[in-house]
C-alpha positions as CSV (number, residue, x, y, z in Angstrom):
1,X,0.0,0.0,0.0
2,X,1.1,3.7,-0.5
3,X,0.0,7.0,1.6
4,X,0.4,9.1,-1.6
5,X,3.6,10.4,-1.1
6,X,6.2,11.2,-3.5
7,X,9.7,11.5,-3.2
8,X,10.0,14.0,-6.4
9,X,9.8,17.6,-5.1
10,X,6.9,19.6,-6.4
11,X,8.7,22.0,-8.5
12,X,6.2,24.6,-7.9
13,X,7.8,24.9,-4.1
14,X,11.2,24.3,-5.5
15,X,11.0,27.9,-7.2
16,X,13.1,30.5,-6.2
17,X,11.5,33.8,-5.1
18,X,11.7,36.4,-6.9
19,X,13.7,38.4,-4.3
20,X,16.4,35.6,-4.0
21,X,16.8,36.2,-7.9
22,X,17.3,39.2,-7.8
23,X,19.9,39.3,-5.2
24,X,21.8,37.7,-8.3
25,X,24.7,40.3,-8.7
26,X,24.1,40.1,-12.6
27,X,20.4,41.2,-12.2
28,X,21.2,43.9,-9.6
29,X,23.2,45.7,-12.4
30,X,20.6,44.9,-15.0
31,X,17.9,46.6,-12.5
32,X,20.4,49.8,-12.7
33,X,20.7,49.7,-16.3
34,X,17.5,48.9,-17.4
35,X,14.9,49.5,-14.2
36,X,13.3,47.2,-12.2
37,X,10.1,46.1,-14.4
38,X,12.0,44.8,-17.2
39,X,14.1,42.9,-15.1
40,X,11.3,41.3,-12.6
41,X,9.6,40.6,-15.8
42,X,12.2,38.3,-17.2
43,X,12.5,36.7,-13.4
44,X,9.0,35.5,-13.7
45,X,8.8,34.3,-17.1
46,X,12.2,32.4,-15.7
47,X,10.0,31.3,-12.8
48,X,7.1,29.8,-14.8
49,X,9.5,28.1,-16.8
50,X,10.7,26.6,-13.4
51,X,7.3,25.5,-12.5
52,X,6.5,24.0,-15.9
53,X,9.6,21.7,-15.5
54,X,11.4,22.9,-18.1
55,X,14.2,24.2,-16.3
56,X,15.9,23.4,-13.0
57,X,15.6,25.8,-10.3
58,X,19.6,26.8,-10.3
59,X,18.9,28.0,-13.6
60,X,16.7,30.8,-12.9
61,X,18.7,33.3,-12.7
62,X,20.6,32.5,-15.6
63,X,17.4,32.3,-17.8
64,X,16.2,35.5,-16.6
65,X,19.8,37.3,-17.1
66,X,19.5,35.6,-20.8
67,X,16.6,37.0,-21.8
68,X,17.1,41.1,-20.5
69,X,17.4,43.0,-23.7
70,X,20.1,45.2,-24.3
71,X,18.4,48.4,-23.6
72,X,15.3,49.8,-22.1
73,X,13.4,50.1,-25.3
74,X,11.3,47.6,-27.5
75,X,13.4,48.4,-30.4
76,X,15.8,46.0,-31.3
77,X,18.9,46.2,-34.1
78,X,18.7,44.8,-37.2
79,X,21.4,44.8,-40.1
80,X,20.5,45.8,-43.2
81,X,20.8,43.2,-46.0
82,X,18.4,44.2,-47.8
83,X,20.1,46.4,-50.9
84,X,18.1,49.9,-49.7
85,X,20.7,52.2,-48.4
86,X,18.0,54.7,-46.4
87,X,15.1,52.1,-45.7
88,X,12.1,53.7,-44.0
89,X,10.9,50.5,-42.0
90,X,14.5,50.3,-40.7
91,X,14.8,54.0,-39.4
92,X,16.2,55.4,-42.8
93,X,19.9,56.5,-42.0
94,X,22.0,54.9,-39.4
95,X,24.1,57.5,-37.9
96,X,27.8,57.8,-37.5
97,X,30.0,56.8,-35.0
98,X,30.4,60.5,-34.6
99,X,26.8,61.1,-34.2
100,X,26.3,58.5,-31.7
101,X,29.4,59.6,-29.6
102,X,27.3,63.4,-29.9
103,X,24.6,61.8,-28.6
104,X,25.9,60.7,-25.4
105,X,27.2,64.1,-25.1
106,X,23.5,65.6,-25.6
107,X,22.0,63.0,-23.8
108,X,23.5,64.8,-20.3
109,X,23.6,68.4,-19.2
110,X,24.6,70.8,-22.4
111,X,25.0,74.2,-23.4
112,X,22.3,73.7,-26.1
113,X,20.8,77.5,-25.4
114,X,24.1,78.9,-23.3
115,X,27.4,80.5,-23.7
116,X,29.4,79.4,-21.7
117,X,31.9,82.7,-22.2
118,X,29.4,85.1,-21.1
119,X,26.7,82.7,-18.8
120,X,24.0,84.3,-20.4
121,X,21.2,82.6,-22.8
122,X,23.2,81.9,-26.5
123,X,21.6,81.3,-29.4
124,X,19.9,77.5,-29.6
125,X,22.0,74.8,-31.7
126,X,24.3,77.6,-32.8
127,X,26.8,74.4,-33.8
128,X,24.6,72.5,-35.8
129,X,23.3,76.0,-37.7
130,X,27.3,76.8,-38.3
131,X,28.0,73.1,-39.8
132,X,25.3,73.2,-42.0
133,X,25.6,76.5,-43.1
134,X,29.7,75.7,-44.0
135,X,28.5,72.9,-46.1
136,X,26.1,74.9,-48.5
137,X,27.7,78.2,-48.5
138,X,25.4,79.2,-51.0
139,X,22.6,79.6,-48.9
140,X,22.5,82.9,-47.2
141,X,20.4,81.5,-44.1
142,X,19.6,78.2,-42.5
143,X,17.0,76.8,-39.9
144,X,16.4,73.3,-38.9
145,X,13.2,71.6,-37.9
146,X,12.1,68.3,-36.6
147,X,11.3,66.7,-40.3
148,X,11.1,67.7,-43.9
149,X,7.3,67.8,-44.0
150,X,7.3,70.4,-41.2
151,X,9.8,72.5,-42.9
152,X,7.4,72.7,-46.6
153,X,4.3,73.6,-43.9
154,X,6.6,76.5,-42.1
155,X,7.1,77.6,-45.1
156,X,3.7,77.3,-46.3
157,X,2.2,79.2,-43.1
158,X,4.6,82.2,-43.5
159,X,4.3,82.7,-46.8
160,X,0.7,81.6,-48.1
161,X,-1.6,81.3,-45.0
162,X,-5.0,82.5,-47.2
163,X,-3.3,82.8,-50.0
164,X,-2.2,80.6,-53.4
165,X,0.8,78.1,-53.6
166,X,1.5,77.5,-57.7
167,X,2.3,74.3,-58.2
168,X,2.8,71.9,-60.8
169,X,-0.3,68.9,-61.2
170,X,2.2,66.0,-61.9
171,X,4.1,67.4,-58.3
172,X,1.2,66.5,-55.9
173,X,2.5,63.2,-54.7
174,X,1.5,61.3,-51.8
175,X,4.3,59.3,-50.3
176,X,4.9,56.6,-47.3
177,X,1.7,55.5,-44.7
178,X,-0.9,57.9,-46.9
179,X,1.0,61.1,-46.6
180,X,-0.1,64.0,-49.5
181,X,1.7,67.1,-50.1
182,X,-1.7,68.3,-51.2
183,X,-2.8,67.7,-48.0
184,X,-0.3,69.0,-45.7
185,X,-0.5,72.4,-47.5
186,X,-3.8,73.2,-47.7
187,X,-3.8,71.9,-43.8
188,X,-1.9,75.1,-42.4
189,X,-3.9,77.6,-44.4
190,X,-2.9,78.0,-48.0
191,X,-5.0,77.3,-50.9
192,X,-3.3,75.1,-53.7
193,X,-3.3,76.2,-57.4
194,X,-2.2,74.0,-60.0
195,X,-1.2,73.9,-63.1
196,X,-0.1,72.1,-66.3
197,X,-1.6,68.3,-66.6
198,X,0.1,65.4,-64.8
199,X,2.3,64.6,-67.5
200,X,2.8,68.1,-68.7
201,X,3.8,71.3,-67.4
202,X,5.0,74.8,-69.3
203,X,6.8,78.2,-67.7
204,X,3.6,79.7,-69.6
205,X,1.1,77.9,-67.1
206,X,3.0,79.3,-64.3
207,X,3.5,82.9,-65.5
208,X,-0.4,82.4,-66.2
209,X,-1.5,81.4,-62.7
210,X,1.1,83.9,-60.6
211,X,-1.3,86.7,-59.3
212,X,-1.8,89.0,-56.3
213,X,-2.6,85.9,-54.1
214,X,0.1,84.1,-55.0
215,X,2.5,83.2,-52.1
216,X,5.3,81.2,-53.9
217,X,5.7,78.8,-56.4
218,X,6.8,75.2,-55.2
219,X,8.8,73.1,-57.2
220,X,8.8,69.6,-55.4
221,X,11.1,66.3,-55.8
222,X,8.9,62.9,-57.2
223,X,9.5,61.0,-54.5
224,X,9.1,57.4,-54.8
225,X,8.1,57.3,-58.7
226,X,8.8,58.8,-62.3
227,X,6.5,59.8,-65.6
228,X,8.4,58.7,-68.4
229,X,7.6,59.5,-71.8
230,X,5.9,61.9,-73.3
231,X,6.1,64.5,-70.3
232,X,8.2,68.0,-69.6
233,X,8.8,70.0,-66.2
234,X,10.2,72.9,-65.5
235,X,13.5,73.6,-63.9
236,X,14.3,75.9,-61.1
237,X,16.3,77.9,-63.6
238,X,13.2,79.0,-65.3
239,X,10.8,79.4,-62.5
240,X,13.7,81.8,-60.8
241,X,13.0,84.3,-63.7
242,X,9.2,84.9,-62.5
243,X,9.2,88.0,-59.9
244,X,7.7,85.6,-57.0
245,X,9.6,83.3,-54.5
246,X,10.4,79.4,-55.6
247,X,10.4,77.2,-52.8
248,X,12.1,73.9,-53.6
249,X,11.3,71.0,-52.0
250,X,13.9,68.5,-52.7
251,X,13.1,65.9,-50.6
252,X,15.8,63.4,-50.1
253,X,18.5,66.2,-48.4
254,X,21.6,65.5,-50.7
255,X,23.8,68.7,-49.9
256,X,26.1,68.6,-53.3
257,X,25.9,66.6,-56.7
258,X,26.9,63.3,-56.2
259,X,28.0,61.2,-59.4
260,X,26.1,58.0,-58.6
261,X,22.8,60.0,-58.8
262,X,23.2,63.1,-61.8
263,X,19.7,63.0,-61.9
264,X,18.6,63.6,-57.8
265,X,18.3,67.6,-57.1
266,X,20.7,68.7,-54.5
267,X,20.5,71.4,-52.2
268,X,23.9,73.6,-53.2
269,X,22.6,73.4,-57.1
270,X,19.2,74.1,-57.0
271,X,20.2,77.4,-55.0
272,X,22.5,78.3,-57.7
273,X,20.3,78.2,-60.1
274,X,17.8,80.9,-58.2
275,X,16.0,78.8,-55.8
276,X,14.7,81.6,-52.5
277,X,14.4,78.5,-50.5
278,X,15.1,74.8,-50.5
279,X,13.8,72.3,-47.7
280,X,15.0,68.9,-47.5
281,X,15.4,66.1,-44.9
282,X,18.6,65.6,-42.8
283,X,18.1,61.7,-42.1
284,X,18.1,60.4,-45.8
285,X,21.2,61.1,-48.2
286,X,22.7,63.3,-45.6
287,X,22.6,60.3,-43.4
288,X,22.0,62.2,-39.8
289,X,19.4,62.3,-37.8
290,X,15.6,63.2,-38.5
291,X,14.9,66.5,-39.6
292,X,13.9,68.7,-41.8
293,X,16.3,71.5,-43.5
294,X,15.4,75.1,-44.3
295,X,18.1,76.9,-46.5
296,X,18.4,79.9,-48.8
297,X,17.4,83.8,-48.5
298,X,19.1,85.3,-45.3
299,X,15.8,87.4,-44.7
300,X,13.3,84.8,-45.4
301,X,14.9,82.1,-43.4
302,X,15.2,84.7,-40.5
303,X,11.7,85.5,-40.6
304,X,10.7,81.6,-40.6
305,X,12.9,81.2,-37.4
306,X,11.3,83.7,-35.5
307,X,7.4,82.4,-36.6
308,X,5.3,81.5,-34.0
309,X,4.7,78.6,-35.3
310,X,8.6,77.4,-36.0
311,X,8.3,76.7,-31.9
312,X,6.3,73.8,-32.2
313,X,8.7,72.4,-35.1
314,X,11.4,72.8,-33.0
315,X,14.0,70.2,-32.9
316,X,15.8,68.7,-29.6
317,X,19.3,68.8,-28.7
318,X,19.9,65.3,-29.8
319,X,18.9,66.0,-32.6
320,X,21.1,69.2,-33.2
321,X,24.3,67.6,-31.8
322,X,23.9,64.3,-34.0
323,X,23.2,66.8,-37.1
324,X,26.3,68.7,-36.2
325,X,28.4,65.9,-36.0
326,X,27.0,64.4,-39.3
327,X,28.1,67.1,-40.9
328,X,31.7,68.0,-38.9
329,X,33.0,64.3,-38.9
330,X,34.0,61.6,-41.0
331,X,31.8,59.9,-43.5
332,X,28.3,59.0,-42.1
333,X,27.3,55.0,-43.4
334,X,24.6,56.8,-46.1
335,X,27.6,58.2,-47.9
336,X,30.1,55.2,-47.5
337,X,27.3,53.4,-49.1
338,X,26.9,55.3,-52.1
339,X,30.7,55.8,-52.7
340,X,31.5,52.1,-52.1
341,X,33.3,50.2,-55.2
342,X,32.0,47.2,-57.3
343,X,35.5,45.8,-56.3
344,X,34.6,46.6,-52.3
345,X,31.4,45.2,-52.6
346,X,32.3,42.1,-54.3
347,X,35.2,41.3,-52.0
348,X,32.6,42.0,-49.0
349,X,30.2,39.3,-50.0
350,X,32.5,36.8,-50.6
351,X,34.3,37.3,-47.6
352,X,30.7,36.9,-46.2
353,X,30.0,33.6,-48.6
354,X,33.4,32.0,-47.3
355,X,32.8,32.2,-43.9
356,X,29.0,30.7,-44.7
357,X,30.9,27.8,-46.6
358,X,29.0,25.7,-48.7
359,X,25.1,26.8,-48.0
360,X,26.2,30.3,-49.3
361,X,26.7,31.3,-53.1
362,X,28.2,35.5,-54.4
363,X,25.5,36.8,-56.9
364,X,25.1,39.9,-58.5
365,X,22.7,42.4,-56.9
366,X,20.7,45.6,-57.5
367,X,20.8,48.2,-55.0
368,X,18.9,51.2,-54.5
369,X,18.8,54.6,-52.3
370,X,15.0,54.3,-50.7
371,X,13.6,56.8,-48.7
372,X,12.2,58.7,-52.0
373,X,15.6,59.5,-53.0
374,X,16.8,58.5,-56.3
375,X,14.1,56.4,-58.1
376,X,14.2,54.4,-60.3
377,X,18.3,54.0,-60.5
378,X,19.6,50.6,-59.6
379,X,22.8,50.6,-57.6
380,X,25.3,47.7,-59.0
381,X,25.7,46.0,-55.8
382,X,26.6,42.0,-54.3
383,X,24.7,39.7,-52.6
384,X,25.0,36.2,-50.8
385,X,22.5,33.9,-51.8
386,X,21.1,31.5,-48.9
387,X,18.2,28.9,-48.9
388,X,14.8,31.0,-48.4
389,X,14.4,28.8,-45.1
390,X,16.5,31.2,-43.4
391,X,14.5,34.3,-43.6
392,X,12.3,34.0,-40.6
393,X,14.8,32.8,-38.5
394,X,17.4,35.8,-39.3
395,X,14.4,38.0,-39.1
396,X,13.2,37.0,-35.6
397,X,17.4,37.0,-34.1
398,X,18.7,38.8,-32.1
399,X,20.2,40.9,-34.1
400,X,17.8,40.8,-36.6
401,X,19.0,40.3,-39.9
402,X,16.5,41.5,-42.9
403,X,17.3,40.4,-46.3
404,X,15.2,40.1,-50.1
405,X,13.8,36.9,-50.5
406,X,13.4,36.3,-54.5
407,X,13.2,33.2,-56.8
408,X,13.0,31.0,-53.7
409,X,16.1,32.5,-52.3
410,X,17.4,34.7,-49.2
411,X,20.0,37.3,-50.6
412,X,21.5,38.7,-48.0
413,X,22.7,42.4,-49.7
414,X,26.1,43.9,-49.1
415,X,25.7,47.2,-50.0
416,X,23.9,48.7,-46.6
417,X,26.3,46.8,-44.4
418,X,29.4,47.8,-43.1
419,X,32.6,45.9,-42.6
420,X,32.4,45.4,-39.0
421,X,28.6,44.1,-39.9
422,X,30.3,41.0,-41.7
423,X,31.1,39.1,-38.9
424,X,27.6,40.0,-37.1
425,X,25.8,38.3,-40.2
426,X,27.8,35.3,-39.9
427,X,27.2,34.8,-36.4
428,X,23.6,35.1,-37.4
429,X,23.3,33.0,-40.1
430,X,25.3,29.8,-38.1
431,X,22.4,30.0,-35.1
432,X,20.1,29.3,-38.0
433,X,22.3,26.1,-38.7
C-alpha cells in the first residue's frame, strides 16, 4: 500500500523567489541599467519556466539574465541586408560613429541654449546651424526643424496662410503611410493652385497662374516614382525668372551633386540656379538624424525662425548635436554606401560567402537609395545567396538580420552593411544552422 507520497519535489515549491533572484549580482546591475520592471519581468517568465519543468531551479537566474534585452526600449537592431541604403521600416539613415558619440554628449547636461563665455542665454543649436551652413555656402540662411514635412508647412504658413501656392499637377505626390503634399499644405492655411496636366507642365502655365494671391511657387522632388515618356517640367532655372519666391522642396536632403545620382536635385545646385528656398530632410542622403532642412534667403529664413509657429517644429538637442556631428565628422554610413566600389562590394560578399561555406553562393545584386531619394536608379551591388528557409529565423534573431527573398532564395545584400557588420551576419546565419 502507498500513503500518496512522492519522493519528487513539487517543482512549484522548489521555485526560487523572486527576491532571492534578484539578489543575483548580474540582475542587480541589470535593475540599474534597465529599471526594475523589465528585469522582474524576465524573473517571472524564468519562474514559470521553473514550474513547468522545463528548467531546473539553479537555472533561474541565468534564464532571466538571458533574456534582458540590451536596452530599455522595445526596439531592437537589425542589419541591413536588404540592398536599400535609407530604408524607411529600418529608421532610414543609421548615424555615425560621430553622431552616436554626440549623442551621449546631448543626452546629459549641455550648453544647447548657453554660452558658456558670457553665462548668459546663447543662441539654440548655434553648432549644428554653423555646420550646415559651412557645407552649402550658397545659402545665405539656415533653420532646422524636426522633419522635412514640417519644414514645406513653415514655409507654407509664413508665406501663403489664405493665399495661393503655384504648383505643378504631376508634383502633388503622396508618399509613405498615406502622406499627401496636397494635403499637408492646404492643412496650415494656403490654398493650392495647380497647373499644367500630370504629365505636362510649361513656364507659360505658371507665369499664367502667378497673381496677387500668389505666395510662392513650389517646385517639389517625385519622391518614390517617375513619368516617363511623353512629359516636360520645368527647372528651377526658369521658374527663378518669375518675380515671386520658388520654394524647392527636394526631398531626399543631398547637400552637393553626387556622381552616382546626376539626376537627384541637391541642395547647393538648386540654390545656384535661383532657388529663394530649399527644404529637405537631414536623415536620408545626408545620413543624420531626422529632420527637416530650411536653406536659402538670409531674410526669409530669419523670418521663418522667428514664426510663432517654427516653436512647435522645433528640434531637440539630440537631434542638433547628432546633425552637427553628421556634418563636422567623417563619412556617415549613407555616404560610404553610395561611394562604395564594385571591387569593395564584391570582396565584402564573398568574404561573407566563405565564412558561410557551402550553404552560401556571391551573386550579383541591385541596389537602391530608398527613402524617395533617387528612383528608379539601380545601384550595382553584391549579394549572398542562402536557402529562403533562413528568412524567418534571421528575421526573428537577435540581431535581426533583414534580407530580399526572391526566386525561392534569401540574398543577404552587401551594399547597406558595413565591414564590421560582416562578422555580425555570420554569427547570425550559423544560429540558424
Amino acid at each position: 500500500m502507498t500513503d500518496g507520497s512522492t519522493d519528487t519535489p513539487d517543482p512549484r515549491r522548489a521555485t526560487p523567489r523572486t527576491d532571492a533572484v534578484l539578489a543575483d549580482p548580474r540582475l542587480e546591475q541589470a535593475v540599474q541599467r534597465l529599471g526594475t520592471d523589465i528585469v522582474k519581468d524576465a524573473v517571472r517568465r524564468a519562474q514559470q519556466q521553473c514550474r513547468d519543468g522545463l528548467i531546473s531551479p539553479e537555472y533561474v537566474a541565468d534564464t532571466a539574465y538571458a533574456a534582458l534585452p540590451a536596452a530599455a526600449t522595445g526596439m531592437r537592431r537589425v542589419l541591413n541586408a536588404t540592398g536599400i541604403i535609407v530604408h524607411t521600416n529600418l529608421g532610414r539613415a543609421p548615424l555615425s560613429d560621430a553622431a552616436r558619440l554626440a549623442l551621449e554628449v546631448a543626452a546629459g547636461t549641455t550648453d544647447v541654449e548657453l554660452d558658456l563665455a558670457t553665462g548668459r542665454r546663447g543662441p539654440r543649436g548655434a553648432g549644428a546651424r554653423e555646420a550646415l551652413a559651412a557645407a552649402v555656402p550658397e545659402a545665405g540662411g539656415v533653420h532646422v526643424v524636426n522633419n522635412g514635412a514640417a519644414a514645406l508647412a513653415l514655409v507654407a504658413c509664413v508665406l501663403a496662410q489664405g493665399r495661393e501656392i503655384v504648383v505643378a499637377r504631376g508634383e502633388l505626390v503622396e508618399i509613405g503611410d498615406g502622406f499627401r503634399i496636397p494635403e499637408l499644405l492646404e492643412s496650415v492655411g494656403a490654398r493650392l493652385r495647380e497647373v499644367g496636366t500630370t504629365n505636362r507642365v510649361r513656364l507659360e502655365d505658371y507665369v499664367a497662374a502667378i497673381g496677387d494671391q500668389t505666395g510662392f511657387v513650389l517646385k517639389v522632388h517625385p519622391s518614390n516614382f517617375r513619368i516617363e515618356g511623353f512629359t516636360s517640367t520645368v527647372d528651377v532655372a526658369s521658374l527663378a525668372q518669375l518675380d515671386i519666391p520658388v520654394v524647392a522642396d527636394i526631398g531626399s536632403g543631398l547637400l552637393r551633386a553626387h556622381p552616382r545620382l546626376p539626376d537627384e536635385p541637391d541642395a547647393s545646385t538648386t540654390l545656384r540656379a535661383g532657388a529663394t528656398l530649399v527644404t529637405a530632410s537631414g536623415d536620408k542622403l545626408l545620413g543624420g538624424p531626422q529632420c527637416g532642412l530650411m536653406l536659402g534667403d538670409r531674410a526669409l529664413v530669419e523670418r521663418l525662425r522667428r514664426h510663432p509657429f517654427a516653436r512647435a517644429l522645433r528640434v531637440d538637442k539630440l537631434t542638433l548635436a547628432a546633425l552637427e556631428a553628421t556634418l563636422r565628422g567623417p563619412r556617415p554610413p549613407v555616404a560610404a554606401a553610395l561611394h562604395a566600389s564594385d571591387a569593395t562590394l564584391q570582396e565584402r560578399a564573398e568574404r561573407l560567402a566563405a565564412e558561410l561555406g557551402e550553404v552560401a553562393s556571391v551573386v550579383r545584386s541591385g541596389g537602391a537609395v530608398g527613402g524617395g531619394g533617387a528612383p528608379g536608379v539601380t545601384l550595382d551591388s553584391w549579394a549572398v545567396a542562402l536557402p529562403e528557409q533562413y528568412a524567418e529565423p534571421l528575421r526573428t534573431g537577435d540581431p535581426a538580420v533583414i534580407g530580399r527573398v526572391t526566386g525561392g532564395q534569401l540574398l543577404l545584400d552587401v551594399l547597406a552593411l558595413a565591414d564590421d557588420d560582416v562578422e555580425l551576419v555570420v554569427d547570425a546565419v550559423r544560429r540558424c544552422q
